[in-house]
N, C-alpha and C positions, 0 to 999 in steps of 0.2 A: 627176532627172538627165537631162539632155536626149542624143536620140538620136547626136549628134557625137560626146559624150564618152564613150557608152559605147565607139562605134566605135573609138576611139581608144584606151579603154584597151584592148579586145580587138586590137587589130592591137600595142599593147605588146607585152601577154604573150605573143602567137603570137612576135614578131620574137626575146621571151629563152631561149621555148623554142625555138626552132631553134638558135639562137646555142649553147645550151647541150647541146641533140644533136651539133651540130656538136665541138663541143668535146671532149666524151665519146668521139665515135668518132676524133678525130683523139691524144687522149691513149691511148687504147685500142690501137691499129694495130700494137702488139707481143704476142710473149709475155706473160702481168702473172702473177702470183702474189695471191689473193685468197681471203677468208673471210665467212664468212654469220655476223652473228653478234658476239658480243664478241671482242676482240684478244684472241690468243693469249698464256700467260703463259707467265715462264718455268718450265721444271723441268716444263711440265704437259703436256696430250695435246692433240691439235688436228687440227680438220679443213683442209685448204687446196686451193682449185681453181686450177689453172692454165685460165688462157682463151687461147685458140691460135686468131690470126685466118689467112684465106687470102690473100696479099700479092701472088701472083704468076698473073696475068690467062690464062696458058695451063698452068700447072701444078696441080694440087693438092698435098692434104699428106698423107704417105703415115705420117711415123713424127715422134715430138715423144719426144725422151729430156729429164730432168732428175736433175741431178746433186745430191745433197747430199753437205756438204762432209766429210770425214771426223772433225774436230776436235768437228762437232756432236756424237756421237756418238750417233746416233739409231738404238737396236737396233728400233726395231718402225715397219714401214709396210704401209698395207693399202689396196689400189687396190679403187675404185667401179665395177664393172664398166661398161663405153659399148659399148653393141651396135654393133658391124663391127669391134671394135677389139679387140686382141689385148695385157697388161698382162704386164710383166714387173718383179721387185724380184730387185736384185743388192746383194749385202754383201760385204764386202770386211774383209779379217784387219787389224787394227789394232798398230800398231809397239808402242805402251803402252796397255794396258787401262786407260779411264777410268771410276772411280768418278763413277755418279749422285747426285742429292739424295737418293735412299733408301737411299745407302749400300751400292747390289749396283753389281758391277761389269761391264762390256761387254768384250770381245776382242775382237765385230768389229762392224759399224756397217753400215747401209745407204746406201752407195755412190749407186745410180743407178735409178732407175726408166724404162722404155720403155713406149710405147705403141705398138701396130703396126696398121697398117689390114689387115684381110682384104680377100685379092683382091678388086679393084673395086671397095671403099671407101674410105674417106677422106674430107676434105675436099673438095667441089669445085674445078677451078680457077676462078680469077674474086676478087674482093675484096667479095665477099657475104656469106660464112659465116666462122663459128667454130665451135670444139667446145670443152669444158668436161672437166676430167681431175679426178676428184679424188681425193686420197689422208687416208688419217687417219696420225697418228703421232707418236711420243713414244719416250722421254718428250727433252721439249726442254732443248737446254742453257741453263744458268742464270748464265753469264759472256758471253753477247754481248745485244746488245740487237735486233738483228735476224737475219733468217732468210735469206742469199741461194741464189737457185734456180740457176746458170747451165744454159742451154736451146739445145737444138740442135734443131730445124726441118729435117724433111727433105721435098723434094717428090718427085711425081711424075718428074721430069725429073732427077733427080740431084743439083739444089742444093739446098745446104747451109748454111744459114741459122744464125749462133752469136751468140744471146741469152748475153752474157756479161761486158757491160761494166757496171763497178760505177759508181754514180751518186757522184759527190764530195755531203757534207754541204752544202747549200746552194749547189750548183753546177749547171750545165744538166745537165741529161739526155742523155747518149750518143744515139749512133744508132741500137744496137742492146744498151738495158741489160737487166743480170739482172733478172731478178724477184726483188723482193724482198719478204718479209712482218715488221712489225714484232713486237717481243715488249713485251710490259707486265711491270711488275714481278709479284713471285712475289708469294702472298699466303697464309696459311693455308688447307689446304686444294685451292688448285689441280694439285698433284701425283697424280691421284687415275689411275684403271689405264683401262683402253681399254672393259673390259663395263662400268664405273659411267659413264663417257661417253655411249656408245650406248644404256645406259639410261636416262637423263637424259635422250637427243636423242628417244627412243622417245616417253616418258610427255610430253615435249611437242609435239612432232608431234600424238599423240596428242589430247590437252589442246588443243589448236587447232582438228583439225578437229572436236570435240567443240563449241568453244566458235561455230565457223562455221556448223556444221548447225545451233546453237539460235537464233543472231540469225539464217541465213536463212528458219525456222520462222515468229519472232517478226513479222520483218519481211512474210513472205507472209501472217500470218494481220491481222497492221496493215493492209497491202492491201486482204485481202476485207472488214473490219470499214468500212472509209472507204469501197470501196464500195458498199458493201451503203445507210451511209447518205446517199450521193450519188445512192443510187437512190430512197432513201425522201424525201428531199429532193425530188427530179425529180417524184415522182408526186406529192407533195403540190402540188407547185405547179402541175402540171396540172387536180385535181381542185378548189385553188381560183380557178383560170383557169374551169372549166370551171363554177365556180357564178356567178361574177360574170355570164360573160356570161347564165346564165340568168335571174339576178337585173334584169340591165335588158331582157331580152325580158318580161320577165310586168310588169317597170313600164312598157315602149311600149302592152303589150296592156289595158293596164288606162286 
């Protein structure tokens, strides 16, 4: 393959990765609601991160509240602590107590979650940073098909930024939509409690860095092995460099 065309395919791929950074941060530039991981199901337990960028060039962000809706009826949430930030979970009494897919019933439901920056932290102002909130919770309902967040963004300076406009089905995207996270269907199974989750997420964490530490082993000791015989290679080839030429100094001398 001749030197143009690799050029050329490398100036490609440089031009779609940008395009597609570009693209990323310009879809990004809100609120979003998001998960590491398989889609959340319904009836079941889930982790979800809000990512919260900084939009406003002389303010930062001082507090990010997010609302869940009451109808979800979501009795259990539990916030990821983010050092300078201060978490708050608020519930709220329920007009009819809704029965779960396990049959127990809730009276009240978690309302709202806050984050609060301790003094002098936050966000910076500028359009550089984000921070990352996350919350675990369940158990989810199992009559809507998705999960919407609405979010209110507060800065430094007093404005008041509302992440709260729903996206229509196959419609453009608002200016300022909710986050939303989709739900999968239920499946045997996926209704299971919040310790068999976090031990599930444990033992593969776990099981990861386990399986990391042996391929970087693997991989260091493939390393030394090649060059041990790139070394053994190299002096071979010196010491029959170094017979040849003896070999025709003793046929000149003769």
């Amino acid at each position: 393959m001749s030197q143009h065309v690799i050029k050329r395919a490398g100036f490609l791929a440089a031009a779609i990765g940008i395009t597609g950074f570009l693209g990323a941060g310009i879809a990004s530039a809100h609120v979003s609601a998001n998960v590491y991981g398989d889609q959340p199901t319904k009836g079941g337990y889930s982790a979800i991160f809000f990512r919260v960028p900084n939009e406003e060039p002389t303010a930062g962000t001082s507090k990010v509240e997010v609302d869940l809706k009451p109808e979800y009826g979501i009795g259990t949430v539990r916030t990821k602590p983010v050092p300078g930030w201060t978490s708050k979970v608020e519930k709220a009494k329920l007009a009819t107590p809704i029965t779960k897919a396990d049959g127990s019933q809730i009276t009240e439901a978690v309302a709202k979650v806050t984050w609060t920056a301790d003094a002098g932290g936050g966000l910076p102002a500028g359009t550089d940073s984000f921070q990352e909130f996350e919350i675990s919770l369940g158990a989810l309902p199992t009559n809507v098909d998705q999960l919407e967040f609405p979010a209110a963004q507060t800065y430094t300076d007093g404005k008041v930024v509302n992440w709260n406009q729903p996206t229509p089905a196959g419609g453009e995207e608002p200016e300022h939509p909710a986050p939303v996270v989709k739900l999968a269907a239920q499946t045997e199974g996926d209704a299971h409690g919040m310790a068999g989750m976090a031990s599930t997420t444990g033992a593969q964490t776990e099981a990861s860095a386990s399986t990391s530490d042996t391929t970087a082993r693997w991989l260091g000791g493939a390393g030394l092995a090649l060059g041990a015989l790139g070394l053994g290679a190299g002096a071979g080839a010196i010491l029959r460099a170094r017979r040849t030429v003896a070999a025709v100094k003793s046929g000149s001398e003769q």
